[in-house]
C-alpha positions in Angstrom: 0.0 0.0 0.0 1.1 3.8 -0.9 1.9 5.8 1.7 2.4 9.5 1.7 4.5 11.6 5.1 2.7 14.3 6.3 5.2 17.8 7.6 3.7 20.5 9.6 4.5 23.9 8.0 3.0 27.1 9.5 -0.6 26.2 9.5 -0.3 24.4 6.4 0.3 20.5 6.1 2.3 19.2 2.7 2.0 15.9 1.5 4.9 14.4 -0.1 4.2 12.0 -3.2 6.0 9.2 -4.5 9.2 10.3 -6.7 7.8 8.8 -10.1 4.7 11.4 -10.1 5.6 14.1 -12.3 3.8 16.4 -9.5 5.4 15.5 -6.7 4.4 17.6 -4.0 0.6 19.4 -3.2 0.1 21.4 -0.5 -2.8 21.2 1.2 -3.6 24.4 3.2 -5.8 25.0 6.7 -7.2 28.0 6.4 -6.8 30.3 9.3 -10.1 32.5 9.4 -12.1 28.9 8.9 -9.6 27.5 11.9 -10.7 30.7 14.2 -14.2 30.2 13.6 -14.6 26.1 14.9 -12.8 27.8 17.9 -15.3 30.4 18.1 -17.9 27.4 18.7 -19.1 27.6 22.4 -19.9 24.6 24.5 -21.8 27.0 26.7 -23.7 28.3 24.2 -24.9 25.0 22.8 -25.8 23.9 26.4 -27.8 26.9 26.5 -29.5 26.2 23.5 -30.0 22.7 24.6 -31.7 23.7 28.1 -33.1 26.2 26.1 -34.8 23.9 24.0 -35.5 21.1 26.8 -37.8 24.5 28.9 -40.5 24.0 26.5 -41.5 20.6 28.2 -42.2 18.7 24.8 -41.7 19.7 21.2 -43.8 17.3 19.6 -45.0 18.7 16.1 -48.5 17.8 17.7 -48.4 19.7 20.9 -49.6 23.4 21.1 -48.3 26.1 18.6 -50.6 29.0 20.6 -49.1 28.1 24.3 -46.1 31.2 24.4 -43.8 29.1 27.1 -44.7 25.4 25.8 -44.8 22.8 23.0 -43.7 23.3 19.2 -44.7 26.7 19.0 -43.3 28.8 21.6 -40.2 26.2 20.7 -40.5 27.6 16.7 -40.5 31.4 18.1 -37.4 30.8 20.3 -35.8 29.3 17.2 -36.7 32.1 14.7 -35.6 34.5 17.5 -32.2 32.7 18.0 -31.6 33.1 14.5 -32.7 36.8 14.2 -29.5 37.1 16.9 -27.8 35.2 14.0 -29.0 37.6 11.2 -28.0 40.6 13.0 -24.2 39.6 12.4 -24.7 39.4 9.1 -24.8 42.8 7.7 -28.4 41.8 5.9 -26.9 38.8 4.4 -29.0 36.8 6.4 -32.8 36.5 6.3 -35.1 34.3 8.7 -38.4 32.5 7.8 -40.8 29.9 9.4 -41.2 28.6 6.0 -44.9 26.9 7.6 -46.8 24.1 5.6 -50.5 22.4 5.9 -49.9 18.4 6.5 -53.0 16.5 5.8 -53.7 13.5 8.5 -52.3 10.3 7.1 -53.9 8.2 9.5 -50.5 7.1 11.5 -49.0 9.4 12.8 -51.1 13.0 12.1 -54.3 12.5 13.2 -55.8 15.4 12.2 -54.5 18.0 9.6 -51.9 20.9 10.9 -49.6 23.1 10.1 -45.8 22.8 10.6 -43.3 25.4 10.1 -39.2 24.6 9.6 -37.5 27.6 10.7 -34.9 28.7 8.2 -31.7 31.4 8.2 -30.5 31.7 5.3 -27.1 32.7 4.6 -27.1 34.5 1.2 -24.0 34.1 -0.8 -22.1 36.9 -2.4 -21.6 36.2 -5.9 -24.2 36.3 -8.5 -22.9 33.5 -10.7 -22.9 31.6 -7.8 -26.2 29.6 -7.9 -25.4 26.6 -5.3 -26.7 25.7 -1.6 -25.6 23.7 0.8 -28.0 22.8 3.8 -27.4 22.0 7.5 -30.5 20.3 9.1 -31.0 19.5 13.1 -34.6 18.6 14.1 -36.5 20.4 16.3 -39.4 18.2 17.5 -39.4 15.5 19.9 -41.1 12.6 21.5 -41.3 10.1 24.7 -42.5 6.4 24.3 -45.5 6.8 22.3 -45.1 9.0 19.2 -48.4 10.2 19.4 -48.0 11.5 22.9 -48.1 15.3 22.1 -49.1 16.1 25.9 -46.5 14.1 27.9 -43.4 15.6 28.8 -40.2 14.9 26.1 -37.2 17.0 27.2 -35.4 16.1 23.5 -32.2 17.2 25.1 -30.0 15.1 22.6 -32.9 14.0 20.1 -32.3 16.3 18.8 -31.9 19.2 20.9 -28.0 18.3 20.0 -28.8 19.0 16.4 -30.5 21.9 16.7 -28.3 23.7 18.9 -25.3 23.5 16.8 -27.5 24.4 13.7 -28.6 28.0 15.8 -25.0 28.2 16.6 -23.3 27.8 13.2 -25.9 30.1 12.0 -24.3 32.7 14.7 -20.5 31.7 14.1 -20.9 32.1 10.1 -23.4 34.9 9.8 -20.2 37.5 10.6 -18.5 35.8 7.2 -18.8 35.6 3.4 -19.4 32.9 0.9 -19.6 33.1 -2.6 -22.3 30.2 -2.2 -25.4 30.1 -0.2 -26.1 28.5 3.2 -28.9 27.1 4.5 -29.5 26.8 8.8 -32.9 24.5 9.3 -34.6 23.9 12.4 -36.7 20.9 10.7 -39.9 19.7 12.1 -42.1 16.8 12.1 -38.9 14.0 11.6 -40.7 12.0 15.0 -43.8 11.7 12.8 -42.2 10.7 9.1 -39.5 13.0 8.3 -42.5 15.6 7.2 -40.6 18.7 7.5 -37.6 17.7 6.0 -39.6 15.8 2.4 -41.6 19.2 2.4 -37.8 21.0 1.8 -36.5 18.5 -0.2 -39.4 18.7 -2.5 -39.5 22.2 -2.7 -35.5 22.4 -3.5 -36.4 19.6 -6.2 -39.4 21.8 -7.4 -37.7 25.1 -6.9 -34.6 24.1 -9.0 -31.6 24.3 -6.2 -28.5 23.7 -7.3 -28.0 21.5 -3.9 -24.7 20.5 -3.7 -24.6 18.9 0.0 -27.3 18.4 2.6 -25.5 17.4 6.3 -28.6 16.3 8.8 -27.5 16.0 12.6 -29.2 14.3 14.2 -28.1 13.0 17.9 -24.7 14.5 17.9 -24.3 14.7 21.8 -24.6 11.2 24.2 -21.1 9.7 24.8 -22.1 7.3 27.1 -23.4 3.9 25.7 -25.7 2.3 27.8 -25.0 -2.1 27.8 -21.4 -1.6 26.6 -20.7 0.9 29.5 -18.1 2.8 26.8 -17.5 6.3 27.2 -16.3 8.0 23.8 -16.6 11.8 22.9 -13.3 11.3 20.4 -15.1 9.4 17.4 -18.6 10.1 15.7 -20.2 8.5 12.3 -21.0 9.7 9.3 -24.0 7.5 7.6 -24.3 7.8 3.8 -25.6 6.0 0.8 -23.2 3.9 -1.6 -25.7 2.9 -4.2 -27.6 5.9 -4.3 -31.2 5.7 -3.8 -32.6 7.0 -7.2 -30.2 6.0 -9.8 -31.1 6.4 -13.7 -30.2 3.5 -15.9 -27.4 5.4 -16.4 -26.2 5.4 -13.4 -26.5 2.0 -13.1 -24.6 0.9 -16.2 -21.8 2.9 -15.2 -21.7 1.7 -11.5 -21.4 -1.6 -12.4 -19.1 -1.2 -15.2 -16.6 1.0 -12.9 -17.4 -0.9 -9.9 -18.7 2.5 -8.1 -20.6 0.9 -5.2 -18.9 2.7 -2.7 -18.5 6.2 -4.7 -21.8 8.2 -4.1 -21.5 11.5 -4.0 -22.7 11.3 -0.7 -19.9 9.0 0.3 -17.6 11.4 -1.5 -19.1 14.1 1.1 -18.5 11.9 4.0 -15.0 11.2 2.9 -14.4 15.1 2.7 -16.2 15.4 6.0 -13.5 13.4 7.8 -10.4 14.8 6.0 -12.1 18.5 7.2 -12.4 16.7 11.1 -8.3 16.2 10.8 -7.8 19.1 9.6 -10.0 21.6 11.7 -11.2 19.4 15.1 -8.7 18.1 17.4 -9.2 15.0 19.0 -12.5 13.7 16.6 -11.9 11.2 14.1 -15.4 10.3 11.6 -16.4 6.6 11.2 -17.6 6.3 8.1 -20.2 4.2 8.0 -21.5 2.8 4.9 -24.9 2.6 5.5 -27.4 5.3 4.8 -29.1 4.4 8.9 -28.8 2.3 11.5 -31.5 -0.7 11.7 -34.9 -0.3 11.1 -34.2 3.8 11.4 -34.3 6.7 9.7 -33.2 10.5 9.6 -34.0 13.8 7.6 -31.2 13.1 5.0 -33.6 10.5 3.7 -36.2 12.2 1.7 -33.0 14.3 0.1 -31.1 10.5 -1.2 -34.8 9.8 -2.3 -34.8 12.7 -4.6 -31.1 12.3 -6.0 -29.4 14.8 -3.2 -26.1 14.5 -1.7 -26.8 13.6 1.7 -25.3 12.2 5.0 -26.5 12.0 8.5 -24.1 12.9 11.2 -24.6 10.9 14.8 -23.0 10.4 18.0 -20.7 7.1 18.2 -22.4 5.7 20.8 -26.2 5.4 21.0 -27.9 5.3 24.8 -31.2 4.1 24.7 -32.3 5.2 28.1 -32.7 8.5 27.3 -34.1 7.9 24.0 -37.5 7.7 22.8 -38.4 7.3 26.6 -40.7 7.9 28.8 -39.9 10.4 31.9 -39.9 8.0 35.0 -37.0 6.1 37.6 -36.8 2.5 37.6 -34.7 0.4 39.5 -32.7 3.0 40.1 -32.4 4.6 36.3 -33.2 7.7 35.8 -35.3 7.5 32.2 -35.6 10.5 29.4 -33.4 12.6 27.3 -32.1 15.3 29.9 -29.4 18.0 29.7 -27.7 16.8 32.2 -27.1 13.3 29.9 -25.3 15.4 26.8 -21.6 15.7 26.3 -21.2 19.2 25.4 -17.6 19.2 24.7 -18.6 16.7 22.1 -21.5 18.7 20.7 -19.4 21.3 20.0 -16.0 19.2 18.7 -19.2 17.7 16.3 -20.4 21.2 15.3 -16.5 22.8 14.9 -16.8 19.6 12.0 -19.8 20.8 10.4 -18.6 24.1 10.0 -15.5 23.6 8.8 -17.0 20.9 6.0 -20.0 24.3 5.3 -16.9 26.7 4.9 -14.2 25.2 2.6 -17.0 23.6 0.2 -18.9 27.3 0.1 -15.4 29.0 -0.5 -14.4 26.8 -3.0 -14.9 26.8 -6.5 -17.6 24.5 -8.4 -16.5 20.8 -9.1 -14.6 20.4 -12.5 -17.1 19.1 -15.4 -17.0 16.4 -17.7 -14.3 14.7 -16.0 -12.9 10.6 -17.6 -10.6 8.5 -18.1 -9.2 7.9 -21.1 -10.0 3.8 -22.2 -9.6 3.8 -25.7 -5.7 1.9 -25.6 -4.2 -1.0 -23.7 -1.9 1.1 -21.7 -1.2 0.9 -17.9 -1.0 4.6 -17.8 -4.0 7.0 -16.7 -4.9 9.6 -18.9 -7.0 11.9 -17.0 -9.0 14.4 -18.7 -11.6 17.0 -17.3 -13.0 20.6 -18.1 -13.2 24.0 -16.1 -15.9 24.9 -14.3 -18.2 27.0 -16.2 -19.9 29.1 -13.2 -18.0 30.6 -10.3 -14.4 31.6 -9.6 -11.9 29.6 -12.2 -10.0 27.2 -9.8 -6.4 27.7 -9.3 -6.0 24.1 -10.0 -7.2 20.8 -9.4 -6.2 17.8 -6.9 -6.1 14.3 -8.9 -7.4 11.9 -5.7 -6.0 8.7 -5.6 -6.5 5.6 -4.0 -6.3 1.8 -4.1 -9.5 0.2 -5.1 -9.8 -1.8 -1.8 -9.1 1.4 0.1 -12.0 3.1 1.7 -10.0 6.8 1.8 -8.3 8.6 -0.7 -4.6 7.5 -0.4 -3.0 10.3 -2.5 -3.3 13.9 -3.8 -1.3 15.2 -6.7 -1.8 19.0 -7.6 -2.4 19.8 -11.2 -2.1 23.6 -12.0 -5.1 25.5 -13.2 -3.9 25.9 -16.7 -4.1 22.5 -17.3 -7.2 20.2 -17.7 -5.3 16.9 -18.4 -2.8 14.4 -17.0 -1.6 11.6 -17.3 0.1 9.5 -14.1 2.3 6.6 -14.1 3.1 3.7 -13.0 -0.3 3.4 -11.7 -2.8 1.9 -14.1 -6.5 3.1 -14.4 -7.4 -0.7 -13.3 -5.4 -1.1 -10.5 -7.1 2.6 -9.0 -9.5 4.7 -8.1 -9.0 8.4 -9.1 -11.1 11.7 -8.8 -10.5 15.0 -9.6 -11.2 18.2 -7.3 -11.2 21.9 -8.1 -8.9 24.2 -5.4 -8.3 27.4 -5.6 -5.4 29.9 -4.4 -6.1 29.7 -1.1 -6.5 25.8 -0.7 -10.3 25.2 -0.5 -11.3 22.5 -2.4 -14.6 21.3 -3.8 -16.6 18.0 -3.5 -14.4 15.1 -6.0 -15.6 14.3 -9.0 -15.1 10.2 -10.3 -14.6 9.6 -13.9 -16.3 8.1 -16.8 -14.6 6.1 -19.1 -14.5 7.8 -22.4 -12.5 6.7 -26.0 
């Protein structure tokens, strides 16, 4: 197996390639402005917001919306508020919506037809010819035992006050900066009764045209105490995605099976970048990537976005505790049941949110993905010829990262730069069968854009 050194340098890391490559060296930067603002990330703010959250008794998306100090209302008005705090950073950059919806009963789990509202600060980006979004979801309702109990007290602390909390705090952290691309902080309701809120956004970025590029969903990103195994971990968190994607067009489907692509998604490519950002940005948190789109018999609000052919992952604690979850408020035997503040890691929380935000900032500041990219099939050759084109929209990239790994490798093993002026390469000794490659568009100041995999072309 390949391996590459790694030398500190002054805030900058450079990776040192094998001697054959013609580029031999990349450097791959950490930007200092995105490195101040994961340390601006408070874990007293976010257990503010949590207790914040948890005063409202229950959130369920059934409970009262007229009550002003309990249930999903008064809990929908403290968000929006949060993020007006947000929006006043912002210099009017930022603008904040309940973006409310009628859901019709369904006979499971809406009994009667209501309205539901996600609340929404959105992050306008700064360049005109910059048309994509990227979206960072937490959940706002929550439940006890029985999902239809919209009464009974559900404190939500880390289902998902977690999520929440760090969405109302990146909104704060990254309203004082520009992006050339838009961002999108959602406070999502209705996920306890069918991920409702978030398939009314994806449908509406579907109908509405977005040029989504990544949709994270946190869900759970705060309990580091497992109950049954008894282990205690705030250092490692996972990163669900998709590796056959959920709608795939014939295509699609020729070409995964031709290139053996199973494990290349997009949204595996985003959970790949999510965990090279963590080493980068967040001390002392390393991402599992886990290669499936849930756990058992679950689901989160990255769903409905896979369904309609989104980039999407799910971000969630290592370890799951299911006495505080989904539970009832009550002692037994000595246990203390239900999802209470005083059970969330905060430390964790915010080492989980610093991770988000560094992933939102390099991918909004970098340029779009390079188009048209393959690999060149038409000889019997063990060289890769690489070939791709410019981005058409945005900033031109300074230059482009070839991605490199072997093809039982689950991480990208190599980077080789490629200047800007050029939009072909080709490598050796390592054959196009023996490899997986991708190409990434960077620009001067080391962001770099979601990877790209190639088509075969003659």
């Amino acid at each position: 197996m390949f391996k590459f050194s790694t030398v500190a340098l002054a805030g900058a890391c450079t990776l040192l390639m094998s001697a054959p490559l013609a580029q031999a060296q990349s450097i791959v930067r950490i930007d200092p402005v995105i490195k101040k603002m994961t340390e601006e990330v408070s874990a007293q703010e976010l257990e503010r917001l949590v207790r914040s959250l948890v005063s409202f008794e229950t959130r369920h998306s059934l409970s009262s919306t007229k009550d002003k100090k309990k249930g999903i209302g008064a809990a929908r008005n403290w968000a929006e508020a949060e993020m007006q705090k947000a929006a006043a950073l912002s210099n009017g950059r930022m603008t904040v919506t309940q973006d409310k919806f009628l859901v019709k009963a369904d006979g499971r789990r809406v009994k009667e037809d209501i309205e539901m509202a996600n609340v929404m600060a959105t992050l306008k980006g700064t360049d005109p010819n910059d048309d994509r979004v990227f979206i960072v979801s937490g959940h706002i309702d929550s439940r006890n035992t029985d999902v239809m109990d919209a009464v009974g007290k559900a404190p939500g602390a880390n289902d998902d006050g977690s999520g929440t909390a760090a969405v109302i705090e990146l909104a704060r952290v990254m309203a004082k900066q520009s992006f050339p691309a838009t961002i999108i902080f959602v406070c999502v309701q209705g996920e306890e009764q069918g991920l409702i809120g978030a398939r009314h956004l994806a449908e509406r970025a579907k109908k509405e045209n977005w040029n989504l590029v990544a949709m994270l969903n946190n869900d759970m990103i705060g309990n580091s105490l497992s109950d049954e195994t008894g282990l205690a971990d705030n250092t490692r968190v996972r990163i669900f995605s998709e590796g056959v994607p959920a709608l795939e067009t014939p295509e699609m489907i020729a070409m995964r099976k031709s290139t053996g692509g199973e494990n290349d998604s997009r949204s595996r490519q985003l959970a790949r970048y999510m965990k090279e950002m963590a080493s980068r940005y967040v001390p002392q948190l390393d991402v599992v990537l886990n290669y499936r789109t849930d756990r058992f018999l679950r689901g989160g609000d990255h769903t409905p976005f896979s369904q309609l052919g989104f980039t999407a992952i799910r971000v969630c604690e290592m370890n799951e505790n299911y006495q505080y979850q989904h539970q009832n408020v009550r002692t037994e035997k000595g246990i203390a049941y239900g999802d209470f503040p005083e059970h969330v890691d905060y430390e964790y929380v915010r080492k989980n949110t610093a991770m988000n935000l560094a992933t939102l900032s390099n991918l909004a500041l970098a340029p779009y993905s390079p188009e048209n990219v393959g690999v060149v099939t038409s000889n019997l050759t063990n060289k890769t010829e690489l070939k791709w084109e410019a981005p058409v929209k945005g900033k031109r990239p300074a230059g482009y990262y070839i991605l490199m790994r072997e093809t039982s490798s689950p991480m990208w093993e190599k980077k080789i730069y490629i200047d800007g002026g050029n939009t072909t390469t080709t490598i050796l000794p390592y054959s196009k069968d023996n490899y997986f490659f991708a190409v990434q568009s960077v620009d001067a100041e080391g962001h770099e854009s979601l990877p790209i995999m190639p088509k075969p072309i003659r």
